[in-house]
C-alpha positions in Angstrom: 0.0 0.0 0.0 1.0 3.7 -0.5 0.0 6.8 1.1 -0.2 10.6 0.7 -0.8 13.3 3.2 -2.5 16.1 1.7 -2.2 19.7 3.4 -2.4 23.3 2.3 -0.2 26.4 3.3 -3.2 27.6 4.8 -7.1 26.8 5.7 -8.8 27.6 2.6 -6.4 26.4 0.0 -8.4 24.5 -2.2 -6.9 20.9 -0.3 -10.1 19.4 0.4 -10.9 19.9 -3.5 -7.5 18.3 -4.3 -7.9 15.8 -1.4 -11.8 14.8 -3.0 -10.7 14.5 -6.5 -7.4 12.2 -5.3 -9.5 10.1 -3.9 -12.4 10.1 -6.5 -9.3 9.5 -9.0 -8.1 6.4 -7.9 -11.4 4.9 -7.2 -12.5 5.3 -10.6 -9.1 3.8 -11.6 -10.7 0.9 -9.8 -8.3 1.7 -6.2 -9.4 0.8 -2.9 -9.0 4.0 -0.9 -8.4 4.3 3.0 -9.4 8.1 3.6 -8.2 9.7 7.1 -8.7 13.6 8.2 -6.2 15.0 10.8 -8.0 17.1 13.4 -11.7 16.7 14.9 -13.9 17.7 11.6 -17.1 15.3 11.2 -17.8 17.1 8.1 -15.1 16.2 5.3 -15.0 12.4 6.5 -18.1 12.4 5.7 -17.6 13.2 2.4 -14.6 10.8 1.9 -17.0 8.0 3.3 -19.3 8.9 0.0 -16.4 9.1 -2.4 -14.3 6.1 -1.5 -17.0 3.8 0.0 -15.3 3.2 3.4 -15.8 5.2 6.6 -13.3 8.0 6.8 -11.0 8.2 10.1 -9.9 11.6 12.1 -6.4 11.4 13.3 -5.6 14.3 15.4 -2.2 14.9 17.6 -4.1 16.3 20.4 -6.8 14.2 21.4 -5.2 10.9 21.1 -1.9 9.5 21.8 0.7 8.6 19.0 0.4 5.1 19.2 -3.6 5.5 19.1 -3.0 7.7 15.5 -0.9 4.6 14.6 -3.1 1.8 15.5 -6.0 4.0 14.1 -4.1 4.5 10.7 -2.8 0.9 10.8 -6.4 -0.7 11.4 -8.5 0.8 8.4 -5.7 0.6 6.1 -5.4 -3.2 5.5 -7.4 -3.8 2.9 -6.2 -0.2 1.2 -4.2 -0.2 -2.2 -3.5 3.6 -0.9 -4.2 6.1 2.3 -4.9 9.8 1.4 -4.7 12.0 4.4 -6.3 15.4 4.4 -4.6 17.9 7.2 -5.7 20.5 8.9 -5.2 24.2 8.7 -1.7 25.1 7.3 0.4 22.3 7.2 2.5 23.6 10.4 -0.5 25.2 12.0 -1.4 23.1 15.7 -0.8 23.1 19.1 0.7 26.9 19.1 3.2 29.2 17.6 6.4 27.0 19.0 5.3 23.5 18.6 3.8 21.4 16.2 1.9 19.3 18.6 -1.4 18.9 17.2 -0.6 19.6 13.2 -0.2 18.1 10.2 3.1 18.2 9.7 3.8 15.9 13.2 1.2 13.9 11.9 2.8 12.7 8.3 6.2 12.0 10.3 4.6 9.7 12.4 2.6 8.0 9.5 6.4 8.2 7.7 4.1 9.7 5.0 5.6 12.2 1.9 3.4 15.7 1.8 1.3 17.1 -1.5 1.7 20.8 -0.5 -1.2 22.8 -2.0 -0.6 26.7 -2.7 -3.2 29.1 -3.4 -1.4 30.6 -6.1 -3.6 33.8 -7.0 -2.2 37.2 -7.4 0.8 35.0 -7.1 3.9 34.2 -9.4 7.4 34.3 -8.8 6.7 35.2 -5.0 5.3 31.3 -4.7 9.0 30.1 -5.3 10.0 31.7 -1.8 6.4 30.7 -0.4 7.2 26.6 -1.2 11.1 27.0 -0.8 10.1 28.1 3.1 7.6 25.6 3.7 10.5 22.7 1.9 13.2 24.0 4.6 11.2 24.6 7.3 11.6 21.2 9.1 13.9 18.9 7.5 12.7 16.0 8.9 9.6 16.1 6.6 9.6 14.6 3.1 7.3 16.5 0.1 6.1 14.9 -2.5 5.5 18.0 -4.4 3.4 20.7 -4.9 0.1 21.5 -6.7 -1.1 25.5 -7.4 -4.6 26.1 -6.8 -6.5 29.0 -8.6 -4.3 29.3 -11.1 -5.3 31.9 -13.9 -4.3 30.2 -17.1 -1.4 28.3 -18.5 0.9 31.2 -18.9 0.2 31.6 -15.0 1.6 28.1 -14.6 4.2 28.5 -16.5 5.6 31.1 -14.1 4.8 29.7 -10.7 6.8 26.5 -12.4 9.8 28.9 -13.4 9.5 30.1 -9.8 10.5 27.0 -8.5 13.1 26.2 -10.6 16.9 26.3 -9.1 15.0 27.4 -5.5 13.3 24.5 -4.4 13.7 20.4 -4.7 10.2 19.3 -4.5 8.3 18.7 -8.7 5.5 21.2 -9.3 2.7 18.4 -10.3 0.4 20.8 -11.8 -2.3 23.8 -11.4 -5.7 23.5 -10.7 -7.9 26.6 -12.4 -11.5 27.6 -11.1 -14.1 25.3 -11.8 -17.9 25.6 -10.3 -18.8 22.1 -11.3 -16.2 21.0 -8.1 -17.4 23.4 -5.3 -18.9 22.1 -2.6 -21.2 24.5 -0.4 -20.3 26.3 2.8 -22.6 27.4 5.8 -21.7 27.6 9.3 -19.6 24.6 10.7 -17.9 24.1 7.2 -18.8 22.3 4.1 -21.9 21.3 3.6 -22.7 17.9 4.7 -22.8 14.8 3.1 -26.1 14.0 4.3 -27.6 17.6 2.7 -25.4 17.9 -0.6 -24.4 14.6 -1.2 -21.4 14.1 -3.9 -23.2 12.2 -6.6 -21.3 10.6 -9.3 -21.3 13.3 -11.8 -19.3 15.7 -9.2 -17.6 13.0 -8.5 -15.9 12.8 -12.0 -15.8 16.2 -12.1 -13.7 16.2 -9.3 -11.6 13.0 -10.7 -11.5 15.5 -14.1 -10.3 18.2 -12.0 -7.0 16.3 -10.8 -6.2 13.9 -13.7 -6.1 16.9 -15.6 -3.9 18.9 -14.0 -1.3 16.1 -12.4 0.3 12.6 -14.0 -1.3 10.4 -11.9 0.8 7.1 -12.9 3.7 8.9 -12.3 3.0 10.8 -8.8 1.7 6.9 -7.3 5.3 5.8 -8.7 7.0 8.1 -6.7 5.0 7.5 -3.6 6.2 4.5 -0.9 5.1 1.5 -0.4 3.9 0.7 3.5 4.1 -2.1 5.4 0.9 -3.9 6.3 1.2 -4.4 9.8 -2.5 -4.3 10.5 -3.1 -4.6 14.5 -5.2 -7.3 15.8 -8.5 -5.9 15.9 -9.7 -5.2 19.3 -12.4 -8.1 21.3 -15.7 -7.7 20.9 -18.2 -8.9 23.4 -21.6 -10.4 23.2 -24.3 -7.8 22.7 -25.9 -7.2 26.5 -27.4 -4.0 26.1 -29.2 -1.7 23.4 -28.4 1.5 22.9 -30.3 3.8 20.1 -27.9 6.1 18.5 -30.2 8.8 16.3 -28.4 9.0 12.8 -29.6 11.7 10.0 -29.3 15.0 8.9 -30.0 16.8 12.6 -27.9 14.3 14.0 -24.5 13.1 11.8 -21.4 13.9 14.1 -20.3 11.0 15.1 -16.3 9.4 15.3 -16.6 6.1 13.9 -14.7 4.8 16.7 -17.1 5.6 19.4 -19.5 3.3 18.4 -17.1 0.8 17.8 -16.0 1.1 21.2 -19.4 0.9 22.6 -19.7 -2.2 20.6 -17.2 -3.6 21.8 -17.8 -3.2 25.7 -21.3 -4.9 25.1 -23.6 -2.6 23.2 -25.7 -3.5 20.2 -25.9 -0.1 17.8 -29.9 0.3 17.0 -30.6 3.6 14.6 -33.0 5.8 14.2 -34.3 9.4 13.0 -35.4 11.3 15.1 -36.9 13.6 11.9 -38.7 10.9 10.1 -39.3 8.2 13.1 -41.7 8.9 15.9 -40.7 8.1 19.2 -37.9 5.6 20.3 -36.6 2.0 19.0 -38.4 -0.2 21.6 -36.1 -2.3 24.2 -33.6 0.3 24.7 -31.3 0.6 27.7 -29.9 3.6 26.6 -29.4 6.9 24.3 -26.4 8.4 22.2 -27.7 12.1 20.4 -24.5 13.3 19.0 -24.0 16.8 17.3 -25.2 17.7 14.1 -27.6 20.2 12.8 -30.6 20.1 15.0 -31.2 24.5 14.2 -31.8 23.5 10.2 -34.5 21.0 11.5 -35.9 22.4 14.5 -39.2 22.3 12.7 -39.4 18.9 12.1 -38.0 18.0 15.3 -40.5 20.5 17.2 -43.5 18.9 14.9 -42.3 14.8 16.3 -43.8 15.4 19.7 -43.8 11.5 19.7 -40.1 11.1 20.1 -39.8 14.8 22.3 -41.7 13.0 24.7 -39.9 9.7 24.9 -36.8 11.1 25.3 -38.5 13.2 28.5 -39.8 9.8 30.0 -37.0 8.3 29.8 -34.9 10.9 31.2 -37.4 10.9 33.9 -37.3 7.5 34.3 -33.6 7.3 34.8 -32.3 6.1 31.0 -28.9 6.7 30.6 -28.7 9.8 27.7 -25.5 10.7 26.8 -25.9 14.2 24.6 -22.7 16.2 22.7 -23.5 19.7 21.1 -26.3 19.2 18.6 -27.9 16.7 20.8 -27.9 18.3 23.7 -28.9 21.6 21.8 -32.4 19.2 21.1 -32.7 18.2 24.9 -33.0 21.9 25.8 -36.6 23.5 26.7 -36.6 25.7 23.1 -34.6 26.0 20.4 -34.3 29.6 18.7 -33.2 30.0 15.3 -31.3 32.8 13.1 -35.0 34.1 12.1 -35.9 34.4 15.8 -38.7 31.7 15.9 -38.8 29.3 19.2 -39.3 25.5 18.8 -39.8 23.1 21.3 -37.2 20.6 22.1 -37.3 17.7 24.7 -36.7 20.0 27.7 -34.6 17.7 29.8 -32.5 20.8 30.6 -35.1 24.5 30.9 -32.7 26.1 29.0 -33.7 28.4 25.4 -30.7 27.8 22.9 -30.5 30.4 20.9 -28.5 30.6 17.2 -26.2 33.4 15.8 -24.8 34.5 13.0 -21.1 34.4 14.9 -19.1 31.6 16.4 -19.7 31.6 20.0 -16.6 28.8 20.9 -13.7 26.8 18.8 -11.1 24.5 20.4 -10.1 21.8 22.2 -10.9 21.0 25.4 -10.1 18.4 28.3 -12.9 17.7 30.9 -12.6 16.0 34.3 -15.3 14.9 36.1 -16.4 16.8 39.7 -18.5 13.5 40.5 -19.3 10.0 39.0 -21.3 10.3 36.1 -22.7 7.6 33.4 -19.1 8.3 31.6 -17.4 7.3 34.7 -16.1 8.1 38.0 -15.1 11.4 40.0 -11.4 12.1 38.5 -11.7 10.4 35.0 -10.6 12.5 31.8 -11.4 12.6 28.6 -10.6 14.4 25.1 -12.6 16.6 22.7 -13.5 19.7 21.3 -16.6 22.3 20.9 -17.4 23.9 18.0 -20.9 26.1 17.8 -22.6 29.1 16.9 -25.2 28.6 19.3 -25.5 30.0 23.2 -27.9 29.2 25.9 -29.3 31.2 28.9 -27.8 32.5 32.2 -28.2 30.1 34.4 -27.1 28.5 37.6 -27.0 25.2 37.2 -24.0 23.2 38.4 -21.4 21.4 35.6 -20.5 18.0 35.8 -17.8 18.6 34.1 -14.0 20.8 34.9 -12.5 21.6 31.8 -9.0 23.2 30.5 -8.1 24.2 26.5 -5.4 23.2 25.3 -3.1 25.2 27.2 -4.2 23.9 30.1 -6.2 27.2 30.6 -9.4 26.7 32.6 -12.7 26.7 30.2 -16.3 27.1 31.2 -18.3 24.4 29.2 -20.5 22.6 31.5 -21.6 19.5 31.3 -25.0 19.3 32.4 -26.6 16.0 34.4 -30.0 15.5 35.2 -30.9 12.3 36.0 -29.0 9.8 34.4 -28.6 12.1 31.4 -25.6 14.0 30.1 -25.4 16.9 28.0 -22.6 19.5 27.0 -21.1 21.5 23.7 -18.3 19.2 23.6 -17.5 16.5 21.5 -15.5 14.0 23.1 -13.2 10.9 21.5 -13.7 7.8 23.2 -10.4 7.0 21.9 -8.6 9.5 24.1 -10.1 7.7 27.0 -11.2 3.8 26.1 -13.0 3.4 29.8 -15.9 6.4 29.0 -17.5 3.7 26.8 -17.1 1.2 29.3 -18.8 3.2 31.8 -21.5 4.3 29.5 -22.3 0.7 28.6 -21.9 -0.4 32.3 -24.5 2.4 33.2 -27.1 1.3 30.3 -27.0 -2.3 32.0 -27.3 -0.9 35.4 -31.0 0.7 34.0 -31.7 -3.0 32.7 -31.5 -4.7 35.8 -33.1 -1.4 37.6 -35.9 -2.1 34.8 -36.0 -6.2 35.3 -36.4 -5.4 39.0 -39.5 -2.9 38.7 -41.1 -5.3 36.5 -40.6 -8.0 39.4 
């Protein structure tokens, strides 16, 4: 297998275009592709996952361990003819000015992977010589595969960004990408558009394949990439299925690491889905509940209209369910939702809080959480990884947090996580990976409300 690490000079480059059309590029050439994304985005994995056919994987630098990026990498990449990795930000953009915790760039060298440097090159010629030339010698220790201009004007353009290069830098120019509407994918807040709402159908697909073979030599960039070894990790022990836990999956509700169901699988859970847009209620024989983030603020119509699965969620919060809630999902367990055109919906109301929308981003960043007490996630003192990411903000209030957290700097944060009951909601996003015993404790909690359940029934 070979592999490529994908990353831009800056956010905004055009690599998630030149990442997509890689990947739709060698799976029309009849490639199986293992897609990854460094850093905590749901949103472009999601997009891989309809390109290449298999679920795309975060890495990230900050939120899990080295060895859990490599066993990650290692694990979905057995079957792979090639990995594409798409980074984050610029390709040394991470932890902070002095390190490169948490980028890109620390991420290829532990993969041992070469990096496809993507430049926006407008209003730019021989200037992008002494743009690549910095980013080449910046840290030796990383290999480059080469370099592909985005935005380029027209072939006289290309002509001089190449002649830039030449004599300056080592790395091959492999081409120019020009503007093309057929390959844009729409933004709104949070990013990209998401799969689920603008999916990438086949003819944007080969648009996208068009985009790259046109502009690169595909035959001869895979010759020049390495070959890595398949040492695939023994895939971890699953036990028997003792417990149910629904999981709601659509478009309200799509923010999910791949890897936290698996590990809820694996301590004992069996994975039932539903929509909580097009299904009333809740799947029947549930011991427990898993909203994760999403869009709930594009659909708080729908979800206001399902009053059928508003109120299940309140009786079983009353009733002691363990509900574990991350941004979106705990955005729909709130008393009202308020949108950007100022209408209130109702939500579940587990927690009497109005969450209201706005046009600005009201938090980005990672965070680290410790709990005050023992909660369904586990005991007083455990730790966890994750991130929050919203444009949404809820009332004043003075409800206690389950949750102490610090940023990445180890800088104390206020982003409570709020209990009630058995249920458990916050902003965050957490990685199960950054902690495997949270999913243990979740699942032991959910069989804790079985037995509690079997006992009432007695």
């Amino acid at each position: 297998m070979k592999g490529i690490v994908v990353a831009g000079v800056s956010s905004g480059c055009g690599k998630t275009t030149i990442t997509l059309g890689l990947m739709a590029a060698f799976k029309r050439r009849g490639l199986r592709v293992a897609p990854f994304k460094a850093g905590p985005d749901f949103i472009d994995p999601g997009h891989h996952t309809t390109i290449t056919g298999v679920s795309g994987r975060n890495l990230d630098g900050w939120m899990l361990k080295k060895q859990t990026n490599l066993d990650i990498f290692r694990q979905n990449t057995g079957q792979a003819d090639i990995s594409v990795v798409e980074g984050v930000m610029g390709l040394f953009d991470g932890y902070d000015g002095r390190s490169e915790a948490g980028s890109t760039a620390q991420l290829a060298k532990w993969l041992d992977l070469p990096v496809l440097l993507v430049v926006d090159a407008r209003s730019m010629a021989r200037s992008a010589g002494a743009l690549v030339q910095g980013f080449e010698n910046f840290d030796p220790d990383l290999k480059f595969a080469g370099v592909v201009f985005n935005k380029v004007g027209s072939s006289v353009h290309l002509d001089y960004l190449t002649q830039a290069l030449e004599g300056n830098v080592t790395m091959p120019c492999l081409g120019g990408v020009g503007r093309n509407p057929d390959t844009e994918i729409p933004s709104r807040h949070l990013g990209l558009v998401t799969s689920d709402d603008h999916g990438l159908g086949l003819r944007m697909q080969n648009a996208l394949a068009d985009l790259v073979e046109n502009c690169m030599d595909l035959d001869a960039f895979l010759d020049t990439l390495p070959s890595i070894p398949a040492d695939k990790p023994a895939p971890a022990e699953k036990k028997p299925a003792f417990v149910r836990i629904a999981v709601a999956r659509d478009a309200a509700f799509c923010f999910y690491y791949p890897e936290n169901i698996e590990m809820l699988e694996q301590a004992g859970a069996q994975i039932v889905y539903f929509s909580p847009l097009s299904e009333p209620g809740l799947p029947d024989n549930i011991d427990g509940l898993y909203l994760g983030g999403g869009y709930p603020e594009l659909h708080a119509a729908t979800l206001a209209q399902n009053t059928e699965f508003r109120q299940a969620v309140a009786v079983a919060c009353r009733n002691n369910m363990p509900i574990y809630a991350e941004c979106g999902g705990f955005m729909a367990l709130c008393r009202t939702l308020e949108d950007l055109n100022g209408q209130s919906h109702d939500m579940v109301g587990c927690f009497g809080f109005t969450c209201r929308m706005s046009k600005r981003l009201r938090a980005l960043g990672y965070r680290e959480i410790t709990l005050r007490h023992d909660t369904i996630l586990g005991p007083k003192g455990l730790t966890a990884r994750g991130h929050e990411f919203h444009y949404s903000s809820i009332d004043d209030h003075d409800e206690k947090t389950v949750y102490n957290v610090s940023d990445r700097s180890g800088g104390n944060r206020v982003v409570p996580g709020f209990e009630k009951n058995r249920t458990l909601g916050s902003y965050l996003h957490l990685h199960f990976k950054s902690n495997p015993d949270v999913p243990k404790h979740f699942v032991q909690a959910c069989l804790q409300y079985q037995n509690e359940r079997k006992t009432f029934r007695k």
